[in-house]
N, C-alpha and C positions, 0 to 999 in steps of 0.2 A: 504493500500500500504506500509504505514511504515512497519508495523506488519511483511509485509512479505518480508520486506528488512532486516528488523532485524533478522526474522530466517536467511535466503539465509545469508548471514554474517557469520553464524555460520556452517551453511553447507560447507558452500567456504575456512572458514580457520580451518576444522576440526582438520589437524592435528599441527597447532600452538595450539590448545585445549584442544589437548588430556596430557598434564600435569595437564591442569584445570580440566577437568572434571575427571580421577582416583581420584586427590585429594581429590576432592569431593566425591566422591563414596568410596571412603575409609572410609571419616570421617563423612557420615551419616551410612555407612555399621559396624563403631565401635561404634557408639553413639548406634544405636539401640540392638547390643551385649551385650553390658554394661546393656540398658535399660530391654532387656526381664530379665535379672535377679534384676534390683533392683526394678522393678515396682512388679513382680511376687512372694507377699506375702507369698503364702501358699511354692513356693519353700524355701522361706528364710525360716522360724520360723521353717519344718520340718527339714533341712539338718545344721542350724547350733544350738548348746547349746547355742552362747551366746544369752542375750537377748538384746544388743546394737549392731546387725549388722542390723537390719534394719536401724537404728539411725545413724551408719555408711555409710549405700549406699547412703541414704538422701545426705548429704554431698560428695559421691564421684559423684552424680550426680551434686549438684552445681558446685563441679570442673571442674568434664569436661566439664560442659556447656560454661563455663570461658575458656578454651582452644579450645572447636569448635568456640565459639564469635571469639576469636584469629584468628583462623583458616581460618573461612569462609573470614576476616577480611581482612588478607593476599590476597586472593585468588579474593576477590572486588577488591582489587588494582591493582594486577594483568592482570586484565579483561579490567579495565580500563584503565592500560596502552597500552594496545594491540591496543584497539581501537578508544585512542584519537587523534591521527593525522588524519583517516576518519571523524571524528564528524567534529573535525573543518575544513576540506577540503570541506561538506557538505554544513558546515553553511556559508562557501565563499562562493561556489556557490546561495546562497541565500536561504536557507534552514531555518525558522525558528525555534528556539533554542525551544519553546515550543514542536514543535513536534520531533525535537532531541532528545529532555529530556523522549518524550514518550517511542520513541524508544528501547533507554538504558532501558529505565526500562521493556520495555517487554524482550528484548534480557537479560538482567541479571535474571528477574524472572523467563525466558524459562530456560537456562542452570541451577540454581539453583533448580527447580523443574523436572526436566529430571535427573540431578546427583542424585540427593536424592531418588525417584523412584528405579533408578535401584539402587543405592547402598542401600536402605533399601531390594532390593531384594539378592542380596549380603550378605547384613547381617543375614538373615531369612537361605541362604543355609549356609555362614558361621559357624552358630551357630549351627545348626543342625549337621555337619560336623565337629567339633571342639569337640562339646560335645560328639558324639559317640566317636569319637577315643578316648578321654580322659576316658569316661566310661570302652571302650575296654581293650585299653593299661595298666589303671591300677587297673582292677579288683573294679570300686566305686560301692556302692550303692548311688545313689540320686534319689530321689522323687520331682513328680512335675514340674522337666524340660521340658520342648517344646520350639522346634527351632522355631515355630509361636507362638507367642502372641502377642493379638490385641493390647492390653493397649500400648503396648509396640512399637509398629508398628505405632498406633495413635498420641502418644505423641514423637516420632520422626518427623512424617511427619510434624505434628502441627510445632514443635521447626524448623526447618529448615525453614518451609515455611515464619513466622513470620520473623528470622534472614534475608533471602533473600526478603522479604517484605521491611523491614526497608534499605537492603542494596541498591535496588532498587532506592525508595527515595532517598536516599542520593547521590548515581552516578549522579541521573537525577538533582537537586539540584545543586551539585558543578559544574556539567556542565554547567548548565544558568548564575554559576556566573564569569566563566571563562571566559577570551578573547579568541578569534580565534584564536592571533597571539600565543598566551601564548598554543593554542591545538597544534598547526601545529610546534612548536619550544621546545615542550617539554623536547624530551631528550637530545637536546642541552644544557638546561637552569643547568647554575652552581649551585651545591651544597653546601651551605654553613654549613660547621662545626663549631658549638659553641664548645669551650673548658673553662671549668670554675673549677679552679683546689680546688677552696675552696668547691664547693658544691661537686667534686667529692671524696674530701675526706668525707663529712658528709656523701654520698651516703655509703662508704666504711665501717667508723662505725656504721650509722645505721643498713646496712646489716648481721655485724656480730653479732649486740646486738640483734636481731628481728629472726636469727638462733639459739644465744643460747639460748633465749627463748623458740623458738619451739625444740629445742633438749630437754632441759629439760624440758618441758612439756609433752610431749611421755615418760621419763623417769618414771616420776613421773604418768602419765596415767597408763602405766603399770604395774607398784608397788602399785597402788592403783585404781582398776577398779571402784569404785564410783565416781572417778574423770574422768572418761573418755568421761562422755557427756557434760564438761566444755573443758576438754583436745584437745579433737578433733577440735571444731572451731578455738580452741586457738591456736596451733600449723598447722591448714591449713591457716589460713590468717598469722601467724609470717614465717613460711619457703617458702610459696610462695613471700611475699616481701621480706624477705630477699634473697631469689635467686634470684631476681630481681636486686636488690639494689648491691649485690654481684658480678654479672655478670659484670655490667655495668660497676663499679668502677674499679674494680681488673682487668680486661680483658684488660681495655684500660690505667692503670696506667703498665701495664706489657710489652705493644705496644708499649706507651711510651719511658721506660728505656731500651726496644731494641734498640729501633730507635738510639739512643742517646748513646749506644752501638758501636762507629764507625766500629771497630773492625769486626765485625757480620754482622750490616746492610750494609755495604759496599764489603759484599763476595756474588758472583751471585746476584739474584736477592731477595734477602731477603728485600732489600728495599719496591723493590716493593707487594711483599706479605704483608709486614707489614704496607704498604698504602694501600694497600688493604683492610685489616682487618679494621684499624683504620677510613676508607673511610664506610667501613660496618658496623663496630660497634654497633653505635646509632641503626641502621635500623633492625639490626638483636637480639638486647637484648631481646626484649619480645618471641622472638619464642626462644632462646636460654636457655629463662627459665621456657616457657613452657614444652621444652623436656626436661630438665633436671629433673621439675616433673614429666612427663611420663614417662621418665628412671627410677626414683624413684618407681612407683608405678609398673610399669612391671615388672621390677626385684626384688619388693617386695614382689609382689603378688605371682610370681614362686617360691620364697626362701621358704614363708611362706607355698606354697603349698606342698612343699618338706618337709617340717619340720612337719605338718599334716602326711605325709604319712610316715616317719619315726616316730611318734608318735604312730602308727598303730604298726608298728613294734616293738617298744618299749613297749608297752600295752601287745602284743599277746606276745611276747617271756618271757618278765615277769611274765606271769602268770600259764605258762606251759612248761615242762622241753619237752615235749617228742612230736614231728610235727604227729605223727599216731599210734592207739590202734587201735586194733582190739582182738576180742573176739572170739576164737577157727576159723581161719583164714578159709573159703575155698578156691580150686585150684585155682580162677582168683581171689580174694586178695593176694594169696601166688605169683600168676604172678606177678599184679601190683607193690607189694612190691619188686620184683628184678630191676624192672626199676628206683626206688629211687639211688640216692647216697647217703647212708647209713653211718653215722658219727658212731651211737649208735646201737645195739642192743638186747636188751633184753628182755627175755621170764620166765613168770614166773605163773607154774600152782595153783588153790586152789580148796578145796571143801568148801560146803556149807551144815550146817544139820538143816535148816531154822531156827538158833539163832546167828550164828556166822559164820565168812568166816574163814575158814585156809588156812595160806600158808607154804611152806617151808621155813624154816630159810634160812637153805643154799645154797638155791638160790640167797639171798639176799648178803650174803658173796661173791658168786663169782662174782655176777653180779649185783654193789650195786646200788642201784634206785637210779632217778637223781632227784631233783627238782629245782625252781626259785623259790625265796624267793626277793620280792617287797619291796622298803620301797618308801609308798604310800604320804608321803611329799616331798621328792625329786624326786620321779618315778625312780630311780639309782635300778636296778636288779641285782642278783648274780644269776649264776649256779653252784646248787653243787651237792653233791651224798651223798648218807647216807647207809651203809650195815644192818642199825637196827633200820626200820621204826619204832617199838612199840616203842623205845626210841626218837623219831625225828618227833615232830606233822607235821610241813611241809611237812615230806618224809610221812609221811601217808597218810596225807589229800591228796596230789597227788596221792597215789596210787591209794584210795577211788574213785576218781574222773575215772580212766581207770577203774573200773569195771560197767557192767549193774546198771542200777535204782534199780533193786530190791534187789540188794545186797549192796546198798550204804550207807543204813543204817543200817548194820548188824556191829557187832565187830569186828576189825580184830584180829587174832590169831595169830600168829609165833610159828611154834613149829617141833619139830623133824620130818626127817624121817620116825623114825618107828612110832611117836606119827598119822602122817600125812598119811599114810598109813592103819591104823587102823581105823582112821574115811568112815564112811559108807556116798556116796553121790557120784552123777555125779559128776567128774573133770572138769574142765573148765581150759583154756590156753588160758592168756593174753598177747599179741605180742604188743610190747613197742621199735619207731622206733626215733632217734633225727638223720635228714640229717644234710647234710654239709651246707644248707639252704632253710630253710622253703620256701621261695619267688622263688628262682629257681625250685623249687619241687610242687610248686604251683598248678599246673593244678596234676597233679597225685593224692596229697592229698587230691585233692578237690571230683576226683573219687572215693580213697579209700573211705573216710566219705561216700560219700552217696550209695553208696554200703554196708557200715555197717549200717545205716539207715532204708536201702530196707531189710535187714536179720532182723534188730531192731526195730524195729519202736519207741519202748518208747522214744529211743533216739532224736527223732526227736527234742521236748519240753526240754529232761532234759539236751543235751547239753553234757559238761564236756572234751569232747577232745578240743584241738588246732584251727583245722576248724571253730569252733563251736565256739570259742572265736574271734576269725578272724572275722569272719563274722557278729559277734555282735558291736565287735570293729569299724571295718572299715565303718559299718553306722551309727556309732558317727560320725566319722570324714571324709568321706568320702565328705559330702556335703562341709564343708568346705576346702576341700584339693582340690576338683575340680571348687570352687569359682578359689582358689587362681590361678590354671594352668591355667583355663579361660579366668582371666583378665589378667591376664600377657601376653597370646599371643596375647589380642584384641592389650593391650598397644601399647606392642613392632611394633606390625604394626602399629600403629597411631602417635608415635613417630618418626618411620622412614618416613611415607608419609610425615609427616610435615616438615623436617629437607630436606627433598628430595626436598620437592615442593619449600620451601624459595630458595633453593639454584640452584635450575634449572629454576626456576623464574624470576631469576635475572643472567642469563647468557647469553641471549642476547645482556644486556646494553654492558657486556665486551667483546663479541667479535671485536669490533673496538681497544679497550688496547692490545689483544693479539693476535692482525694482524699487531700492527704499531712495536710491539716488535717481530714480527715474520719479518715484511719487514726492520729491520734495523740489521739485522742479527741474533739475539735469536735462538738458536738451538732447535729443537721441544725435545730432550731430557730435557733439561733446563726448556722448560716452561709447562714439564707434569711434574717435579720433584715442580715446584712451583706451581701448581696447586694441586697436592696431597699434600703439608705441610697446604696452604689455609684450602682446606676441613679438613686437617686431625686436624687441630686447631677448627674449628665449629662443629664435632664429638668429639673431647677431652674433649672441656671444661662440657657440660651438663652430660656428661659420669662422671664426674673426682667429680662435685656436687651431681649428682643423688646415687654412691656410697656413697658416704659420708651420705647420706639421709639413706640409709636404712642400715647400719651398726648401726646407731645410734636408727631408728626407728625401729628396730626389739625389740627394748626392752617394748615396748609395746605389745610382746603377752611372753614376759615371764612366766606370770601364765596363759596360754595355753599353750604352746610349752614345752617338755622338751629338754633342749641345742638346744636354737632356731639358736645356731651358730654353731653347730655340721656339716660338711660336707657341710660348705658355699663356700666351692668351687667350686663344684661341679655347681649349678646353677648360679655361678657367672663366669665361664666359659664358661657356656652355650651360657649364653646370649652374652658373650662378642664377641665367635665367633659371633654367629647370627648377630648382632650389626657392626660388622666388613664386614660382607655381605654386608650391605646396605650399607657402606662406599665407601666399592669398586665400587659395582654399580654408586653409584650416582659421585664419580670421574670420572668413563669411561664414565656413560651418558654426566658429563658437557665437557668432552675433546670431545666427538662428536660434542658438541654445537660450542666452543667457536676457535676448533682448526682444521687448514685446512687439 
């Protein structure tokens, strides 16, 4: 009978719920994301070079694990505030507390294993759907990815069930030791804030001495990758405490000297926002620096993906002057080639008297070959041009490279006119093409290649155009480039649900604050302008840390990345719109809540 009072309970106030349960299906639908790829060995070892990324997921799985604990944490509480005024209305009526306790514990293990369900199913089409487009969008090679993996699936369900197992216990637990009067009068019952200014200043220095540690330990990680399976625990327990330690102190020593600001707090209602805050504070520190880690790692993870994929760029451009060769062109190469945007063009014929290639000089004179010359300690490339490749090994070696396999090992010649003329042998005409960009030309070069392929075959193996670097290139790094855009969008959305959930959470307690400020006059423009500085203060701060994190921590893929800070705008824009999305949302959602 319990059993089925406690679902019916959950049926009846489905949609007081439904914050609870997205939450949740958010944050088993991003835990298992995360998990198909760090459980999924053979994906890791084939898609990345290093050999400490497995070493690495190890550890980002501890993390998260530490922020859904948080999480699901939150979301206990939550549950049980909903429902503590009934228990103890029950237990008036003479209900004993043993079978109360039952109760709660099937009702929290039902919704905790009902969220998890569908949000591991969530996660399975997520992933699947995440990973194509990424694939699509930017041309990866990865191996070994699938949107279902068991392991992966397994050890989600497992972890959730276990967390909601224990959270279970523990509701049922504090219930037996609570009084009735203490259920039925709870969210009357005052709040008492400690303030204790000597430990908030230690909180303040130990904060900063436990981030400069973790800064320079990423520093030094990355300047010296031997150090990096010391570095990494070292720096995830120093910057998650000190974000902690950090938040707490500084957020509310800054609340403080507003307050105390007459001038400011005493204009509209700034007062009250910032009794607000400082009312919220305490409650809100742990989620505030959990997201500030997951802003860290979201917007890490897309920087660094981004910096993978101009890596790509930088590789292929560097090594080839010219985006498409072709070898005596026919009518639909001579088509596709009109459809390029054409930067360069240059055509240049030779014969062969099976000892040696000739070409014309003066071909070279009017139309001087181009090449990239690498310097392969800094990855820093130049384009240049050379009209007298037998003097310029570079401009040779590239030209060598645009003719067939069986002429690549022959000598090249330069020589006259009439010298060129006189020699006896088929002609051949090599068509030498540099667009205005490789990457927007992309699909077209991808058809000319394998069109000269189908006419070639040799070439298939021996390679030597552009394409054919590209394509060698980009599954180097392609694995790693779509790790990083991966986990950056599971983040960004697990950052947002959390930040969304705290703070819509707890927007029922205020709808009585900002009904008695509505009925004593407060103008609803007034109190949706203090309602936006609120949130826009619990969005600033994890944002204003989380930057600060990966400005710093990008120096740990220095010897991977070249200019790992090259066009950090670019994703730092990104996300910041995105980020500002969920701002807005979660403002309008709490003004529905809290405002008539």
């Amino acid at each position: 009978m319990l059993n089925k009072l406690a679902l019916s309970g959950i049926k009846h106030r489905l949609r007081d719920y439904t914050v609870l349960f997205s939450g949740l299906m958010i944050a088993s639908a991003i835990f298992y994301m995360f998990m198909s790829l760090a459980t999924n060995q053979a994906f890791l070892s084939s898609n990345s070079p290093a050999a400490a990324t497995s070493f690495i997921f190890g550890f980002g799985i501890v993390l998260l694990a530490i922020i859904t604990i948080v999480y699901v944490n939150y979301a206990n509480t939550f549950l049980l505030s909903m429902r503590q005024k009934e228990y103890g209305m029950f237990m008036m009526l003479g209900a004993k507390s043993s079978k109360i306790s039952r109760m709660i514990f099937v009702e929290t293990f039902a919704i905790g294993a009902i969220s998890t369900l569908i949000g591991s199913a969530i996660g399975i089409f997520a992933t699947g759907f995440v990973g194509r487009w990424l694939i699509g969008l930017l041309d990866m090679r990865v191996k070994h990815f699938s949107s279902f993996y068991l392991p992966a699936l397994l050890w989600t369900l497992l972890f959730f069930i276990v967390i909601f197992m224990f959270s279970a216990i523990r509701n049922s637990v504090s219930l037996r030791r609570t009084k009735v009067l203490t259920l039925l009068n709870r969210d009357s019952q005052p709040v008492k804030i400690k303030r204790n200014g000597v430990m908030k200043a230690i909180q303040a220095l130990l904060g900063l001495i436990l981030l400069a540690i973790g800064y320079l330990t990423m520093y030094f990680s990355g300047h010296n990758p031997g150090f990096i399976y010391l570095g990494i625990p070292m720096a995830l327990v120093t910057i998650v405490a000190g974000t902690y330690f950090t938040i707490n102190a500084f957020v509310t020593a800054i609340i403080i000297m507003l307050k105390r600001n007459i001038k400011y707090s005493q204009k509209g209602l700034n007062n009250f926002t910032l009794s607000q805050l400082s009312f919220r504070i305490n409650d809100y520190t742990k989620i505030l620096s959990m997201v500030s880690i997951m802003f860290a790692l979201a917007l890490g993870a897309i920087t660094v993906g981004l910096g993978f994929n101009n890596q790509i760029d930088n590789v292929v451009n560097g090594q080839n002057y010219y985006d498409v060769q072709v070898t005596n062109p026919n009518a639909t190469q001579e088509k596709n080639i009109k459809q390029l945007s054409i930067q360069k063009k240059d055509t240049y014929n030779f014969k062969s008297d099976g000892k040696a290639v000739y070409y014309r000089s003066s071909q070279f004179k009017s139309q001087p070959i181009g090449y990239a010359n690498m310097n392969v300690d800094t990855m820093v490339f130049r384009l240049k041009k050379s009209s007298d490749p037998a003097k310029n090994s570079n401009a040779a070696y590239e030209l060598m490279n645009t003719r067939l396999p069986k002429y690549r090992t022959m000598e090249a010649k330069f020589v006259s006119n009439a010298q060129y003329d006189s020699i006896k042998g088929q002609e051949s005409t090599t068509v030498l093409i540099k667009t205005t960009s490789f990457k927007n030309n992309l699909a077209m070069i991808k058809q000319i290649s394998k069109d000269e392929i189908k006419r070639f075959p040799e070439l298939k193996n021996a390679g030597g155009d552009k394409y054919s670097a590209y394509t060698l290139v980009n599954g180097f790094f392609s694995g790693l480039e779509f790790m990083g855009f991966f986990l950056g969008i599971a983040f960004l959305a697990m950052l947002a649900s959390c930040l969304m959930f705290k703070i819509l959470s707890g927007a029922n307690g205020d709808v009585k604050r900002y009904n008695m400020l509505y009925k004593i006059g407060t103008r609803q423009k007034v109190l949706r302008s203090t309602i936006n500085k609120e949130i826009g203060v619990l969005f600033s701060v994890p944002a204003i840390l989380g930057i600060i994190h990966v400005l710093i921590g990008l120096q740990l893929f220095v010897k991977l990345l070249y200019k790992p800070y090259t066009n950090i705008e670019i994703p730092f824009a990104i996300f910041l719109v995105l980020y500002l999305g969920y701002y807005f949302l979660t403002r309008y959602l709490y003004k529905k809540i809290v405002l008539k």
